[in-house]
DSSP file (Angstrom, degrees, kcal/mol; ACC not computed):
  #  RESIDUE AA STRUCTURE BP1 BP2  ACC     N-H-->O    O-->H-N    N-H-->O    O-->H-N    TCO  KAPPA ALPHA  PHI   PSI    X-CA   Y-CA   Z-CA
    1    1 A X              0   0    0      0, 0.0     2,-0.3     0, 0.0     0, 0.0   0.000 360.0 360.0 360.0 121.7    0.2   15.4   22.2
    2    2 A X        -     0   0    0      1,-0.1     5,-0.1     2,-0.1     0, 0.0  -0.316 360.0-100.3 -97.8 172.8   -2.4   12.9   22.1
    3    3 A X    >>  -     0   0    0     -2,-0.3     4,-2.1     1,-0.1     3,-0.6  -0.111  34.4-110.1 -62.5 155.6   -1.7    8.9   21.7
    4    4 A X  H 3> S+     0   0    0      1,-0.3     4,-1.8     2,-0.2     5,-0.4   0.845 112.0  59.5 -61.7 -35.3   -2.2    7.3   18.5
    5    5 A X  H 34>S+     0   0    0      2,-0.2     5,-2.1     1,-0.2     3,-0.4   0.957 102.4  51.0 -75.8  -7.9   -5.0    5.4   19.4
    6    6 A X  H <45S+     0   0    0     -3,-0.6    -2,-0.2     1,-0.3    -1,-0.2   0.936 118.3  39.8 -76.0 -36.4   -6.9    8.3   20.2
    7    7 A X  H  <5S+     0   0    0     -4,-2.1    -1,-0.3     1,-0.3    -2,-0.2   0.507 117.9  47.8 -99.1  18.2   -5.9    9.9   16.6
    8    8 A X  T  <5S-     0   0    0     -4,-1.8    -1,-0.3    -3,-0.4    -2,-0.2   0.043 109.7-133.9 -73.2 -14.9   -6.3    7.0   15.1
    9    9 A X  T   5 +     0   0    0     -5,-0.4     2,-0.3    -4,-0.4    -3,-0.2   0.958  39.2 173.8  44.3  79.9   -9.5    6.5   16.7
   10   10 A X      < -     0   0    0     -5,-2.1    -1,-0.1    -6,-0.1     3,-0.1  -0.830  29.1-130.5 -98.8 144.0   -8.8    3.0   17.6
   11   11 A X    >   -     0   0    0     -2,-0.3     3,-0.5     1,-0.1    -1,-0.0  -0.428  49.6 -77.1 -66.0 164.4  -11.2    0.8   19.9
   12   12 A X  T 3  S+     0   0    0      1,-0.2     2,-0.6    -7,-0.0    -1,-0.1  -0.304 116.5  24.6 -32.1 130.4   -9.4   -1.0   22.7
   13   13 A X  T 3  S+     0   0    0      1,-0.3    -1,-0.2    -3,-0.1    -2,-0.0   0.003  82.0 143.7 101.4 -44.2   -7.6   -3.6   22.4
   14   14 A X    <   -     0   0    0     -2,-0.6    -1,-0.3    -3,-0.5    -4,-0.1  -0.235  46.8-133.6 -35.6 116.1   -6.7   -3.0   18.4
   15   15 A X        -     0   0    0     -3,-0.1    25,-1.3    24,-0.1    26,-0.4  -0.110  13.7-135.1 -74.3-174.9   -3.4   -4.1   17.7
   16   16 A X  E     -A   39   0A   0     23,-0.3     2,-0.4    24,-0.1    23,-0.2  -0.928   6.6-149.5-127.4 103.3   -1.4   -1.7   15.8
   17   17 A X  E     -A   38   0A   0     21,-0.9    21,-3.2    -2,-0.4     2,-0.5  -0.813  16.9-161.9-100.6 137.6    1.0   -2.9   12.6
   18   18 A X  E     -A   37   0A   0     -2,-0.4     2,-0.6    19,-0.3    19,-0.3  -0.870   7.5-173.2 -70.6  92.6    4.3   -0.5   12.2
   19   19 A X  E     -A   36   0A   0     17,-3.7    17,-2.0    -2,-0.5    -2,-0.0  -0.915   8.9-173.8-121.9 152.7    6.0   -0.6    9.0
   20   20 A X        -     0   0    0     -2,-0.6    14,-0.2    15,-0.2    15,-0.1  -0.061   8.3-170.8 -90.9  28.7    9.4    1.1    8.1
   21   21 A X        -     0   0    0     12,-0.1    13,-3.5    15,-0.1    -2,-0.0   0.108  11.3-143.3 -50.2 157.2   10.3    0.9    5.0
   22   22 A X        -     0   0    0     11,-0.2     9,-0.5     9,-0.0    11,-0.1  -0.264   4.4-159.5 -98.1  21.0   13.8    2.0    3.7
   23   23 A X        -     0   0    0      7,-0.2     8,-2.8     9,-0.1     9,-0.8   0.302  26.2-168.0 -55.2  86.4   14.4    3.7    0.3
   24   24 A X  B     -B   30   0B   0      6,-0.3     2,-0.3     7,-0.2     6,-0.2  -0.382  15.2-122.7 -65.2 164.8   18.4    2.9   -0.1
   25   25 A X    >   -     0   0    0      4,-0.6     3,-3.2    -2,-0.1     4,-0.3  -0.758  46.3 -82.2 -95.8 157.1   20.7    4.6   -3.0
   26   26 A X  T 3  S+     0   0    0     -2,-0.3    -2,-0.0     1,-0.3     0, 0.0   0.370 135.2  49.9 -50.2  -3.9   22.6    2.7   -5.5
   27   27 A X  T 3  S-     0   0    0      2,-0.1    -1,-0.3     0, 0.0    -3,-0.0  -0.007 124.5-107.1 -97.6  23.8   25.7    2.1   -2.7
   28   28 A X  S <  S+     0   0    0     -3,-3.2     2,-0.4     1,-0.2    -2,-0.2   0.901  70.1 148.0  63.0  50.7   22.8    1.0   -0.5
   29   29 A X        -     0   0    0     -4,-0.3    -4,-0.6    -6,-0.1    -1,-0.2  -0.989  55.5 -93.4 -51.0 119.0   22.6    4.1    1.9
   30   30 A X  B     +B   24   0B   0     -2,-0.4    -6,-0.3    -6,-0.2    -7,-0.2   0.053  45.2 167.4 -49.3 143.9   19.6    5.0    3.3
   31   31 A X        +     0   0    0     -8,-2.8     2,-0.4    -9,-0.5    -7,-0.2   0.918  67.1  17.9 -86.5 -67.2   17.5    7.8    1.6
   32   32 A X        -     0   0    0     -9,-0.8     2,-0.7    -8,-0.0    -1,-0.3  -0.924  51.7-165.7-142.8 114.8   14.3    7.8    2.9
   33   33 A X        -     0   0    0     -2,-0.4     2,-0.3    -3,-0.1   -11,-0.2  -0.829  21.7-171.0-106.9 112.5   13.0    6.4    6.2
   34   34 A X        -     0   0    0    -13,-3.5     2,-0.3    -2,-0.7    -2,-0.0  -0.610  11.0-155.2-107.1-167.9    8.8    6.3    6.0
   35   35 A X        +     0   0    0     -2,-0.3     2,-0.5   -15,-0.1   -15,-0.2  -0.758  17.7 171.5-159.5  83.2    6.7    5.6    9.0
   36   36 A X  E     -A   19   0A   0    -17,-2.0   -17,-3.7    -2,-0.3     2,-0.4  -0.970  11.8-167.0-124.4 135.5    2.7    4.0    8.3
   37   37 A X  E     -A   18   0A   0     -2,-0.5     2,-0.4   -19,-0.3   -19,-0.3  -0.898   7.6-170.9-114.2 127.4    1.1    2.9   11.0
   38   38 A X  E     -A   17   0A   0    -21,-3.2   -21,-0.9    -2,-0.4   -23,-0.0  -0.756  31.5-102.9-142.3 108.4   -2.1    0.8   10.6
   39   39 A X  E     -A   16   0A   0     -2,-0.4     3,-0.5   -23,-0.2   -23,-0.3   0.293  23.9-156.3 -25.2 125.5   -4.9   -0.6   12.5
   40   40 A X  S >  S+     0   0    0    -25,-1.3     3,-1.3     1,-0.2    -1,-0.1   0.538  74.3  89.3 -66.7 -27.4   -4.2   -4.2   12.9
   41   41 A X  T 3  S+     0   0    0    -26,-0.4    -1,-0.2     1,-0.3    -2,-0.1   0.364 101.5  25.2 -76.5   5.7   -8.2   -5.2   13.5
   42   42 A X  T 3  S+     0   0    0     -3,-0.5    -1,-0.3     2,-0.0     2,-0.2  -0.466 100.0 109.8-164.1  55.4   -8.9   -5.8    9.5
   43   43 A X    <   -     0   0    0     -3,-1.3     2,-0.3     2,-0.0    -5,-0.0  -0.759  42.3-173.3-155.8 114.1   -5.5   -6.6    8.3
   44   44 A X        -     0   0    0     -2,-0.2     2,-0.3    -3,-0.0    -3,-0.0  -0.757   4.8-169.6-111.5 146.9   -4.3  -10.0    7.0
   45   45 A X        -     0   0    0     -2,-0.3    -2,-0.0     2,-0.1    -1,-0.0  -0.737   8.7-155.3-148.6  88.1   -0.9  -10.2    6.3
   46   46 A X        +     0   0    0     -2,-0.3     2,-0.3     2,-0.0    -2,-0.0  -0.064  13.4 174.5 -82.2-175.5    0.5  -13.6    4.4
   47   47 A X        -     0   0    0      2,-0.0     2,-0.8     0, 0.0    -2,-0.1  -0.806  31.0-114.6 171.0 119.2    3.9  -15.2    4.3
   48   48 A X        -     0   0    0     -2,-0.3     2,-0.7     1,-0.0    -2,-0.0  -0.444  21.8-157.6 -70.2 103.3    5.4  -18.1    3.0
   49   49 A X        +     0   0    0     -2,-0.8     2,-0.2     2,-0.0    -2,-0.0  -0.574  16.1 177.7 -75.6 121.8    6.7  -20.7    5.4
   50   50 A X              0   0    0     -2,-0.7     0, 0.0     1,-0.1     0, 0.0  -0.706 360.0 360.0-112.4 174.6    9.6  -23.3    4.0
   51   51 A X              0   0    0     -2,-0.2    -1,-0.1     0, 0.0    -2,-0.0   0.407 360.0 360.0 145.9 360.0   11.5  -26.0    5.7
């Protein structure tokens, strides 16, 4: 099986961002686990800081 950067065709050095979202049912059990994985090298990703 080859590695994700290669079938991703990533350059070197291109991070990689993960996410998992969760798709619960109404008592909050998981449903649905998905899995996208996305080159990192063009991806801005904001977030509010407080404090």
């Amino acid at each position: 099986m080859p590695d994700e950067a290669t079938t991703l065709r990533l350059a070197e050095g291109v991070p990689l961002f993960q996410v998992l979202p969760v798709t619960l049912d109404q008592n909050e059990r998981p449903l649905v686990l998905e899995e996208f994985k996305i080159p990192g090298d063009d991806l801005a990703i904001p977030y509010a800081v407080s404090g």
